[in-house]
C-alpha positions in Angstrom: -10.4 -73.6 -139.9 -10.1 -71.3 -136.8 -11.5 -68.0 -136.5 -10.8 -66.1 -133.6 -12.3 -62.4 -133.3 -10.7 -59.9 -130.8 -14.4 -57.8 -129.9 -15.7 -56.1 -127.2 -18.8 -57.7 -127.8 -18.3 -61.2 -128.0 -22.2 -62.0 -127.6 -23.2 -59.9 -131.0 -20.1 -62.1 -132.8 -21.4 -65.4 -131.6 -24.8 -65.3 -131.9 -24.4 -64.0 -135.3 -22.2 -66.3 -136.3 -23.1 -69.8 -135.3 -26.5 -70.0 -137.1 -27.4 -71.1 -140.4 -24.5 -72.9 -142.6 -21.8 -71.8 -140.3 -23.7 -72.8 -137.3 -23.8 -76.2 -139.1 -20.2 -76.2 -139.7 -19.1 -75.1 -136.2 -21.2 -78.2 -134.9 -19.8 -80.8 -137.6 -16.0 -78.9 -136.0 -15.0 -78.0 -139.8 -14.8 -74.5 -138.3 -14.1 -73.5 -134.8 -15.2 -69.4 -134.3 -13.9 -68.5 -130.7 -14.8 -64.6 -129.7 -11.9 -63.2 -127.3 -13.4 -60.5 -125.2 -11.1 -57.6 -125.1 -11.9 -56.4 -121.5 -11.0 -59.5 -120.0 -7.2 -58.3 -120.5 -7.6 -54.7 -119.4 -5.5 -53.8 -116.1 -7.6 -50.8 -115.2 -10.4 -52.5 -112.3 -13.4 -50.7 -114.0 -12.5 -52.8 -117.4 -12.0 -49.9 -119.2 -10.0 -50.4 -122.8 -10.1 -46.8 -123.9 -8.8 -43.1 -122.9 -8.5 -40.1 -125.0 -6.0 -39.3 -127.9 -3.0 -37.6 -127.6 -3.0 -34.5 -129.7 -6.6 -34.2 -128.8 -9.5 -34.7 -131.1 -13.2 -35.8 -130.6 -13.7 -39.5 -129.1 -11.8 -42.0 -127.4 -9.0 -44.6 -128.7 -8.9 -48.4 -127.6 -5.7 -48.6 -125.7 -2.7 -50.8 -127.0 -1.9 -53.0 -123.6 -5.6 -55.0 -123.7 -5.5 -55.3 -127.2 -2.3 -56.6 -127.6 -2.4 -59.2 -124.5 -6.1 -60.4 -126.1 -3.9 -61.1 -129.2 -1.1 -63.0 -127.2 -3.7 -65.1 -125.1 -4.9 -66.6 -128.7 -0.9 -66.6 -130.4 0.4 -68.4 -126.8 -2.7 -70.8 -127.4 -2.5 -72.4 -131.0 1.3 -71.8 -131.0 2.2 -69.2 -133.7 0.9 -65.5 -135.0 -1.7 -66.5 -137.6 -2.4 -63.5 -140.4 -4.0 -60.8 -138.4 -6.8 -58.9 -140.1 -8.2 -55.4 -139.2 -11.1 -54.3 -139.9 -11.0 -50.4 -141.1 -12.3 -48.0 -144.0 -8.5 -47.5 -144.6 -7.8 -50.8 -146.1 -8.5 -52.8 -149.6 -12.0 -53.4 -150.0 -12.8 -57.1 -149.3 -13.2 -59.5 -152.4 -14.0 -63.0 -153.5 -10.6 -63.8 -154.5 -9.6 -62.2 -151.0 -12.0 -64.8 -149.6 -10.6 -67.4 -151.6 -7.2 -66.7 -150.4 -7.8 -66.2 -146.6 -9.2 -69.8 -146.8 -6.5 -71.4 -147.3 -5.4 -70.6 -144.1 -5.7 -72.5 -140.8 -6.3 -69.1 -138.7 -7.3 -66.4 -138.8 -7.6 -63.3 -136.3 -9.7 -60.5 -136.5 -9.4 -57.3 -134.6 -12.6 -55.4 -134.4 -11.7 -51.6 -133.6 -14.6 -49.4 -131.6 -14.3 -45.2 -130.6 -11.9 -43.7 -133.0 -9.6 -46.5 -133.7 -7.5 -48.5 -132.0 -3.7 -47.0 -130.2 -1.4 -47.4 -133.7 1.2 -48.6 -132.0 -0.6 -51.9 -131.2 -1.7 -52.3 -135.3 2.2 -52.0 -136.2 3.2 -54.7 -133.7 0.7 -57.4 -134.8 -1.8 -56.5 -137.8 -0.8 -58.1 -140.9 -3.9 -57.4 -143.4 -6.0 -54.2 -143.3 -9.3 -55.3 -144.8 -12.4 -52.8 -145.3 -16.1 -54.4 -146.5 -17.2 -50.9 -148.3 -16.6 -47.0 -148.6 -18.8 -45.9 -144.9 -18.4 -46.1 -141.5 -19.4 -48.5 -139.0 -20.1 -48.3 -135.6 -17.5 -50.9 -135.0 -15.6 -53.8 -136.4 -17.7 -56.8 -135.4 -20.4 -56.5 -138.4 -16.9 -56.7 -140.6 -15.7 -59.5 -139.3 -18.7 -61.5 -139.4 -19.1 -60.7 -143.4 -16.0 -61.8 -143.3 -16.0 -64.8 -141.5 -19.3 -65.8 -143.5 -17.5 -65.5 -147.0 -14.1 -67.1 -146.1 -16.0 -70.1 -144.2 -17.9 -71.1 -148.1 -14.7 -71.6 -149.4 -13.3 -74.1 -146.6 -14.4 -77.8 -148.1 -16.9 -79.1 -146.3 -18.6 -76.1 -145.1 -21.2 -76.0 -148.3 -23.2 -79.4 -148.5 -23.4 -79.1 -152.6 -19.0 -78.6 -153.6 -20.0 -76.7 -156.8 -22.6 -73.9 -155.2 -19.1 -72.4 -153.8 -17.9 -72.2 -157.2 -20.6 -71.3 -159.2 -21.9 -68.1 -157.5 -21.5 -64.7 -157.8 -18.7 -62.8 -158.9 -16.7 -66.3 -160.0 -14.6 -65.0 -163.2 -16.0 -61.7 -162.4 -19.6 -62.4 -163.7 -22.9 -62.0 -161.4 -24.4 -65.0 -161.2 -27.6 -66.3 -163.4 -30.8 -66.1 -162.0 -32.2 -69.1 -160.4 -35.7 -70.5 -160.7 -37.7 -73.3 -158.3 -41.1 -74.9 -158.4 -43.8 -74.1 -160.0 -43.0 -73.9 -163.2 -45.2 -70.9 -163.5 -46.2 -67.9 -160.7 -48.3 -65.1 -160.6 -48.6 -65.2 -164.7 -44.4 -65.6 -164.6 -43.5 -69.1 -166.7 -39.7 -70.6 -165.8 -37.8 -70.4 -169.2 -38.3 -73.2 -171.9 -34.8 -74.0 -171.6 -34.3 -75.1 -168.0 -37.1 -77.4 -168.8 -35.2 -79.3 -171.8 -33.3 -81.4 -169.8 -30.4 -80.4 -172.2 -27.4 -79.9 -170.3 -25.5 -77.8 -173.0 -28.1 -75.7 -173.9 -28.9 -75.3 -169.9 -25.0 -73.8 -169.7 -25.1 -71.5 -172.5 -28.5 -69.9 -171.1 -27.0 -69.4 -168.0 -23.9 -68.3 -168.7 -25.4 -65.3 -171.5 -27.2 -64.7 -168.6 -24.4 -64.2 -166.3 -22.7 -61.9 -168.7 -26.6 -60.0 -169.2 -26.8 -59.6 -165.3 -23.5 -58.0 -164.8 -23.9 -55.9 -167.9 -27.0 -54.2 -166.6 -25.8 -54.0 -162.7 -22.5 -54.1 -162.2 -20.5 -53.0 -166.0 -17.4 -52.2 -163.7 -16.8 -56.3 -163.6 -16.7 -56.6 -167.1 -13.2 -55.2 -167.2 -11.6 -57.8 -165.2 -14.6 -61.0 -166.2 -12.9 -63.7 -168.6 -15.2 -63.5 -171.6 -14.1 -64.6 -174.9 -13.9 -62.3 -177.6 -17.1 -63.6 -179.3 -18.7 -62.9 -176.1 -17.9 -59.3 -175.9 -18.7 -58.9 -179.6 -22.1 -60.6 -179.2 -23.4 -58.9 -175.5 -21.3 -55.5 -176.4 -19.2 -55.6 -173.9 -16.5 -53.4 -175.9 -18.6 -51.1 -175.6 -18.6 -50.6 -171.7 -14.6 -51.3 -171.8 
């Protein structure tokens, strides 16, 4: 899969993005993550990309000519114009299933705004998804677009060594996930529970999964509506309640 991320700071994208398991991935070329610096399609000599908004107003607007040729340089390139994601407050607020559905894709761009925004007439002509990562404002669209990039690449095969981590984590059916526990089997006066010790497998599962449906209970209730709980479940953990 192909990222490519239309910044002004390319650097801050790169270095952020090519450590850890993306880093990994980028090097086995299951993912290719290619920042596109903006400024290096300005026309104005002094590089700039921005100027003040018509109408007037406080702040500056990213102009629509560098913007849009930064696009075309990476459209011209692979052949086609991908889905085109930008990164604003204004838009749906990023989800797994949103993840899960931008990885089926082969690329991707994003367009990280700065200043006030970006010239509107540039988003009509080639934005195709406006994505937000929470209710506040950023200083810019590149931590976005890394979050992003992050949660799309675990659901690309490959990317995640162990197949079923990407499927069992949280928010999957709408449920936090369980708590996890590692060696030794007991810390600072803390024991690991009986059950994950059993070597049962059935038992293991039920345990985790009341735990799943516990978690999200006590910190997120607002999942419950949508989670896919039987109706024994939401008899037993009182989940009617909350609905």
């Amino acid at each position: 899969m192909n990222f490519y991320i239309l910044t002004l700071f390319p650097e801050m994208v790169m270095q952020g993005l090519n450590t850890s398991i993306i880093g990994k991935a980028v090097e086995k070329d299951i993912l290719h993550i290619e920042a596109v610096n903006i400024r290096d399609y300005t026309k104005d000599k002094h590089q700039k990309v921005d100027d003040y908004p018509y109408g007037g107003g406080a702040g500056m607007v990213m102009q629509a000519q560098p913007v849009y040729d930064a696009y075309l340089a990476v459209t011209d390139k692979i052949g086609y114009r991908p889905r085109t994601i930008y990164l604003t407050p204004q838009g749906p607020t990023f989800t797994q299933p949103m993840a899960k559905e931008f990885a089926l894709e082969k690329d991707l761009i994003f367009l990280c705004g700065h200043y006030e925004g970006v010239d509107e007439r540039v988003l009509e002509e080639i934005v195709t998804d406006y994505v937000s990562i929470g209710d506040y404002v950023l200083t810019g669209g590149e931590l976005p677009a890394m979050v992003m990039a992050d949660a799309i690449s675990r659901m690309v095969p490959g990317v995640l060594t162990n197949e079923e981590s990407g499927a069992t984590e949280s928010f999957e059916g709408n449920l936090l996930e369980y708590p996890q526990y590692s060696r030794p089997a007991e810390w600072n006066g803390k024991k690991v529970p009986e059950v994950l010790l059993s070597g049962d497998h059935n038992k293991i599962e039920s345990f985790r999964r009341e735990q799943s449906i516990m978690r999200t209970k006590k910190y997120r209730p607002d999942l419950l509506k949508k989670a896919d709980l039987s109706i024994k479940e939401k008899a037993v953990y009182g989940v009617n309640d909350l609905l």
